[in-house]
C-alpha positions in Angstrom: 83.7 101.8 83.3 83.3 98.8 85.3 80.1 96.8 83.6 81.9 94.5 81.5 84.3 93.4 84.3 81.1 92.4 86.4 80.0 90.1 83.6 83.5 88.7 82.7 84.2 88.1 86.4 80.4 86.8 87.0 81.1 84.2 84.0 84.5 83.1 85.6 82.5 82.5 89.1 80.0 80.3 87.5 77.4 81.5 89.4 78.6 80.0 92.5 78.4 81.8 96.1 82.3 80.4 97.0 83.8 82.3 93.9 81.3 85.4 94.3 83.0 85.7 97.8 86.7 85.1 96.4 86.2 88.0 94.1 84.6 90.2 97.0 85.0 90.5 100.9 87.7 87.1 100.5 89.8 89.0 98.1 93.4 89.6 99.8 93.8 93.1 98.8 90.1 94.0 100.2 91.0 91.9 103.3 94.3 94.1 103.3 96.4 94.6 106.2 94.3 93.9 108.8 92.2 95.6 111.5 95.1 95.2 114.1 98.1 96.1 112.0 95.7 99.5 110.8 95.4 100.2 114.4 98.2 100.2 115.2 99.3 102.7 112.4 96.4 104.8 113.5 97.6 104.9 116.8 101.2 106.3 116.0 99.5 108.9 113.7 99.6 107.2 110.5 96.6 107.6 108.0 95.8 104.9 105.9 95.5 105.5 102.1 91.9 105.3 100.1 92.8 102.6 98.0 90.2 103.3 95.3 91.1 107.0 95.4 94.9 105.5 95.0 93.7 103.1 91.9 92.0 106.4 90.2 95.3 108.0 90.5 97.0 105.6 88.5 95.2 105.5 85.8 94.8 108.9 85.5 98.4 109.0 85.6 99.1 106.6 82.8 96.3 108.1 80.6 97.8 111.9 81.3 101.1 110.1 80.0 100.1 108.2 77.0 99.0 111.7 75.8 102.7 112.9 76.5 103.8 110.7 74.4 100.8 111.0 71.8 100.2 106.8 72.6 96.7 105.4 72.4 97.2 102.9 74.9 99.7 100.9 76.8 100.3 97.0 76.9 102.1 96.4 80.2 103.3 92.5 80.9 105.7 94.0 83.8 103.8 92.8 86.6 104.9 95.9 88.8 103.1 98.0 85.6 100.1 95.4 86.0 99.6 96.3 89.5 100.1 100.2 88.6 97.7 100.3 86.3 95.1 97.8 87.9 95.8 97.4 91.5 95.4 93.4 90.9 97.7 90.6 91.8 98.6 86.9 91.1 101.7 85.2 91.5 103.7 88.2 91.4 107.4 86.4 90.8 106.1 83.5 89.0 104.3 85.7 86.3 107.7 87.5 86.2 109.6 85.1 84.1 106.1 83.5 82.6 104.2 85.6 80.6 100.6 84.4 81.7 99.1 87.7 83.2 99.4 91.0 81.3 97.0 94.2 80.7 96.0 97.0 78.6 95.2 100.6 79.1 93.5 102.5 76.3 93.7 106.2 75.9 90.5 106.8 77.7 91.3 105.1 80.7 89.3 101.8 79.8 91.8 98.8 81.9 91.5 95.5 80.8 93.2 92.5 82.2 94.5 89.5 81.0 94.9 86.7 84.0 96.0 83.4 84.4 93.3 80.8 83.3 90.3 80.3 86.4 91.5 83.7 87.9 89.8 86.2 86.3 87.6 86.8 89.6 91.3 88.3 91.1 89.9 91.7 88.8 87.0 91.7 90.9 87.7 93.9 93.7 89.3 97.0 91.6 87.1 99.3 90.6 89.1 100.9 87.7 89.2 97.2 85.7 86.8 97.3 82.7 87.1 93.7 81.6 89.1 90.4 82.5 89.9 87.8 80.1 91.9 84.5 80.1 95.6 85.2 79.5 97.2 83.2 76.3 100.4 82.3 77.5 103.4 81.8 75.1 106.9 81.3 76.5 108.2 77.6 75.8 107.3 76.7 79.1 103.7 77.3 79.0 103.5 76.2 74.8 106.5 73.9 74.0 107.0 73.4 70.4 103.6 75.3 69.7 104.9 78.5 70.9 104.3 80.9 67.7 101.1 79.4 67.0 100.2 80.7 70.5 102.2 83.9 70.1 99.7 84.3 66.9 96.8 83.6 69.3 98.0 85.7 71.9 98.3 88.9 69.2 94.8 88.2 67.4 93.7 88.5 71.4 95.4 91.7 72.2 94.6 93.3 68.9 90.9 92.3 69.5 91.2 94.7 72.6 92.8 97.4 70.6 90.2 97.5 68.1 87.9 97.5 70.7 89.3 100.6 72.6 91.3 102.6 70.0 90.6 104.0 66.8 92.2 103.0 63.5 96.3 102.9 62.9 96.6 103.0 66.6 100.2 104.1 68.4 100.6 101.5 71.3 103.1 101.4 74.1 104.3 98.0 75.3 106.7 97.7 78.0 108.0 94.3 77.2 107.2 90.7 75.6 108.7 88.4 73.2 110.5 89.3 69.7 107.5 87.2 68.0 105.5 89.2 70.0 106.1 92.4 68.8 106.4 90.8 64.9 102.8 89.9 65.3 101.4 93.0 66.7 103.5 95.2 63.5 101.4 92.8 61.1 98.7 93.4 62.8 98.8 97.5 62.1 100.2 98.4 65.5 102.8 101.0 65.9 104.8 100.2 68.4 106.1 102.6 71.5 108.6 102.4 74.2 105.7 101.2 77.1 109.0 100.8 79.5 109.2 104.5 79.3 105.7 105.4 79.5 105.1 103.5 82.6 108.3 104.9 84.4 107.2 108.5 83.5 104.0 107.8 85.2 104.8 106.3 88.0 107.6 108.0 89.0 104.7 111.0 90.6 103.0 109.8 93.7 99.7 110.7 94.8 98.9 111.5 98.3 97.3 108.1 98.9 101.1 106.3 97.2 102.5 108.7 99.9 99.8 107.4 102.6 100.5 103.5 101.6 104.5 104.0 101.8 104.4 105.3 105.3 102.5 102.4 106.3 104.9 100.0 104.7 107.5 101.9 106.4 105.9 102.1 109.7 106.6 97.9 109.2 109.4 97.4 107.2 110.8 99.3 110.4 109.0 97.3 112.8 110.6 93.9 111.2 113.9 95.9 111.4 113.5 95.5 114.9 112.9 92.0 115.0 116.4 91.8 112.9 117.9 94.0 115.5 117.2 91.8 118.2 117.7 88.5 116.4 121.4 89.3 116.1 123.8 88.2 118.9 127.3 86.6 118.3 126.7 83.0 117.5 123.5 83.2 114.5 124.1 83.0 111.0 123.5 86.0 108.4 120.3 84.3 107.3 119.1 83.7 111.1 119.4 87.6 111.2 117.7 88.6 107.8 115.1 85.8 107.7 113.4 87.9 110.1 113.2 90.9 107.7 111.3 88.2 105.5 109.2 86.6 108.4 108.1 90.6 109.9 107.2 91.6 106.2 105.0 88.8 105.5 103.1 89.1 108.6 102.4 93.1 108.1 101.0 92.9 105.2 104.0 92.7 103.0 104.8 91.3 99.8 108.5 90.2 98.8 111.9 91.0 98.8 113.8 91.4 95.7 117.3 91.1 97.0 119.0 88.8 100.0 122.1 91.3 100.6 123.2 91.7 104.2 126.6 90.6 105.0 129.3 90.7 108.5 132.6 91.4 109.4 134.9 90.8 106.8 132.2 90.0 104.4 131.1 93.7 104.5 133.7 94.8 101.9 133.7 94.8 99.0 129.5 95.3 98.9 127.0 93.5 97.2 127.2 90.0 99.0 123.9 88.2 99.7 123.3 86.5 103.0 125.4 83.0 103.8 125.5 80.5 106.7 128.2 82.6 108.0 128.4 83.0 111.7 128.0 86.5 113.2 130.9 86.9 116.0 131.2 89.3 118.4 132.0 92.9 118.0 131.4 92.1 113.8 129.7 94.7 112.0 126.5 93.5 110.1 125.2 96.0 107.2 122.1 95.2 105.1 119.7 96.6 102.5 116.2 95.8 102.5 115.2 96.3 99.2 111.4 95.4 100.5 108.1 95.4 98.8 105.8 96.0 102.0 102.1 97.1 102.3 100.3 97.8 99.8 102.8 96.8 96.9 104.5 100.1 98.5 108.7 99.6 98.4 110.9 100.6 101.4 114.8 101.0 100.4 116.6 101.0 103.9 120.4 100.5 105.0 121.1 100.1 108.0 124.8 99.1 109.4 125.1 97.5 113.2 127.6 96.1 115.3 126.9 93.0 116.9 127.0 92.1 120.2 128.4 93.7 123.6 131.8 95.3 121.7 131.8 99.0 121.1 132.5 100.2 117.6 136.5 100.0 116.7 137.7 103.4 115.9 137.5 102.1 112.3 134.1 101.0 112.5 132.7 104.6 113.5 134.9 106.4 111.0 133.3 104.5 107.9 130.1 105.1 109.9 130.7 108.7 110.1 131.3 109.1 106.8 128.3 106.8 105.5 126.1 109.1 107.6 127.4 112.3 106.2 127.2 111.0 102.7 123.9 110.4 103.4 122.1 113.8 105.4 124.1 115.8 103.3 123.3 114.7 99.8 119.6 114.4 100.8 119.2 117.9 101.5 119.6 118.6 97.2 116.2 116.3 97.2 114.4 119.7 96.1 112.4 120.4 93.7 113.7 121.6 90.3 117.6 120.4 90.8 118.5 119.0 87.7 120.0 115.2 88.1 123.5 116.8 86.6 124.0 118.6 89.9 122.8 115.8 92.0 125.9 114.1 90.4 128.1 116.7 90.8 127.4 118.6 93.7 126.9 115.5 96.0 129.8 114.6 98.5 131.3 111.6 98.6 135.1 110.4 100.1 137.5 109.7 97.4 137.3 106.8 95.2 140.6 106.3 95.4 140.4 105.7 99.0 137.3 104.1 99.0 134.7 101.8 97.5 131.4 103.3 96.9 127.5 101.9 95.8 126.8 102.6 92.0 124.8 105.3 92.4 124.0 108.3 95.0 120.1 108.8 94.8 117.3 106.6 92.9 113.9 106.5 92.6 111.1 104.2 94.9 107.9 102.9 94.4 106.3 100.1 94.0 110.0 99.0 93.6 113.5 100.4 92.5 111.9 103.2 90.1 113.2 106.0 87.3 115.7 107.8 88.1 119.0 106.3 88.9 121.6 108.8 89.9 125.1 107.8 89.2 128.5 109.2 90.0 130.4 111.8 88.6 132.8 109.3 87.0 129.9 107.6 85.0 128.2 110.9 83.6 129.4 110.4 80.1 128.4 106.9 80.0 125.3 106.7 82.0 124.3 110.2 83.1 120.9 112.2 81.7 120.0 115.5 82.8 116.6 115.7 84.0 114.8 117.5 87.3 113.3 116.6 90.2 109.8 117.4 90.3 107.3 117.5 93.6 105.7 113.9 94.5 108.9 112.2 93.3 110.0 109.4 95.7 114.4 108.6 96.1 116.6 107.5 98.5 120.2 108.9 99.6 122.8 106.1 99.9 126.1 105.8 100.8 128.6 102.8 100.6 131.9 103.2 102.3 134.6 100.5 102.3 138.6 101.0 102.8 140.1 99.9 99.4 143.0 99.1 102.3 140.7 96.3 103.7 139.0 95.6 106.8 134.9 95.8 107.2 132.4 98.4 105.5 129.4 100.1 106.1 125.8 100.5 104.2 123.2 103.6 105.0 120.2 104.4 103.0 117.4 106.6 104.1 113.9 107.3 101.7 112.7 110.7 101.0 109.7 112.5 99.3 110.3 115.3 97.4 107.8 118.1 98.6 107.6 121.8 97.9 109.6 122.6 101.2 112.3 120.1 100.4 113.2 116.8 101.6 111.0 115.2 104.1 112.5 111.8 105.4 110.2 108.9 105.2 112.1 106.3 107.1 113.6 107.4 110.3 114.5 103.7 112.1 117.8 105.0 113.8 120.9 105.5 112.4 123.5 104.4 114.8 125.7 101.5 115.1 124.9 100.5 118.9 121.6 100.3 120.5 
């Protein structure tokens, strides 16, 4: 592995020194954090992850689960799958709702990408990619009115890559692309998988060097915390506040956030509001949840609820708190290995919802981003409950939303925890209190 991506990449550099250097020590993700920012997680005791050790992991992974499911590859256009599988990057949200980058993964572990045309040399730094080709794009934005003649392009292309890799009649996951999409790929003699579930399967173990990247992105998701901590005084506005969530990411190494939802005072209740140009006064309680792809691609799922400004909590205030809290330490401790999700459901505490609103679900799975499994209520078990276990390397957080379904303000805590043969250990421990 790892010959044919040189000469792929070495024809998309046309020879010259600039591009040789793009695809090698000017790469971002060989650049990575940065010498300070890794200090300064060395210092406090952090070790970094081996990202090649990490990229092995992954594919090993996805290969160990396409023989669960008897599959003889994967075809992944999710870009959080394309960065599982390959460790490689390009407009991560644009290529979300445009289908120019996607990848395969044959049954031996052979990666190839498909990138967005004159960026092929973005392969060259991972050492698991076997090949890089020029993406075919067919959504109407990228082919107007020519869109299935592209689509017919685009599956010639991708069955190209299967005959390449996979034997005759091959079985083929794919986790998601257009109707015509799949049409072409059935005429072309592929039988067709659910990729979606393949790729949540694997993913949802991490290795030790997942485990090493997360507690560096934690280490600064919680530092830009901080700088949203002391940003907020009486008188800013709900974006002032989590704009510096965004700002502290970005500049430790970060990636995105897929939400905007922090909210004050009144605001607070019911949940779920993004931020506004809402002014924070005094003695308002301002709740948040980061929802924050940081370091290495890694995801860090915090609450965190706070009062603002010089006013102690009302007695309100620290009884939702209270509760929030509880709700929280207590359902965490079930994080152990072997519990089946059914008692997560049902032997979890929570104040009545008939007093109370709630979050839609208890526990659920991190990653790279919001990840398999999704732990719902006891109310919803008929409807969207499914009895599995948890299993040792699994990722979730505990979350709790309480707000009076009398009124007034409410309060958002969510802490992240690794599931390890001694239990729960607590990944993100930025402090849980309402006052400094």
């Amino acid at each position: 592995m790892g010959g044919r991506i040189r000469r792929s990449v070495q024809e998309a550099l046309d020879g010259t020194p600039e591009m040789a250097r793009a695809a090698g020590e000017l790469h971002h993700l060989n650049i990575g954090p940065g010498a300070a920012l890794e200090a300064e997680w060395i210092a406090d005791g952090l070790e970094l992850p081996d990202l090649a050790a990490m990229r092995q992991y992954r594919v090993d992974r996805t290969v160990e689960t396409l023989q669960k499911f008897r599959c003889d590859g994967v075809l992944v256009m999710d870009p959080m799958n394309i960065r599982y599988v390959s460790d490689t990057t390009n407009m991560q949200l644009w290529v979300m709702h445009n289908a120019a980058r996607y990848a395969f993964v044959s049954g031996d572990g052979d990666v190839i990408v498909w990138d967005y045309e004159g960026c092929e040399f973005l392969s060259g730094h991972s050492h698991v990619v076997t090949e890089a080709r020029p993406a075919i794009g067919s959504t109407y934005f990228l082919a107007g009115s020519r869109y299935e003649e592209l689509t017919h392009r685009w599956a010639a292309d991708v069955l190209d890559v299967i005959g390449d890799y996979c034997g005759p009649n091959p079985r083929v996951a794919v986790d998601q692309c257009s109707y015509l999409g799949f049409k072409a790929l059935e005429a072309g003699g592929i039988s067709i998988a659910n990729g979606q579930e393949v790729m949540e399967e694997a993913r949802k173990i991490k290795g030790p060097d997942e485990i090493r990247a997360m507690r560096c992105s934690a280490h600064a998701c919680q530092a830009a915390m901080g700088d949203m901590r002391r940003r907020m005084q009486p008188g800013v506005t709900e974006r002032e506040i989590w704009a510096k969530l965004h700002e502290g990411n970005i500049a430790r190494g970060g990636e995105w956030i897929e939400t905007q939802i922090l909210s004050s005072g009144p605001r607070t209740n019911p949940w779920f509001q993004e931020a506004s140009a809402r002014v924070v006064e005094n003695g308002d309680i301002v709740a948040y949840d980061t929802d924050l792809v940081g370091a290495y691609g890694m995801m860090i799922d915090i609450s965190r609820t706070w009062v603002c400004g010089d006013k102690g909590p009302t007695a309100h205030q620290q009884k939702l708190f209270s509760m929030a809290e509880e709700m929280v330490k207590s359902n965490a401790e079930l994080l152990t290995p072997g519990r089946s999700f059914r008692e997560l459901t049902f032997d979890s505490t929570m104040p009545p919802r008939e007093q109370y609103r709630h979050y839609s679900v208890k526990f659920h799975g991190v990653g790279q981003c919001d990840e398999y499994p999704d732990i719902y209520h006891p109310w919803a078990w008929e409807e969207w409950g499914l009895d599995d276990h948890l299993e040792v390397g699994m990722v979730l957080t505990s979350e709790s939303y309480i707000g009076s379904r009398d009124g007034g303000e409410g309060v958002k805590l969510e802490d992240q925890y690794l599931v390890t043969e001694n239990g729960p250990e607590l990944l993100t421990d930025f402090p849980v209190s309402l006052v400094d």
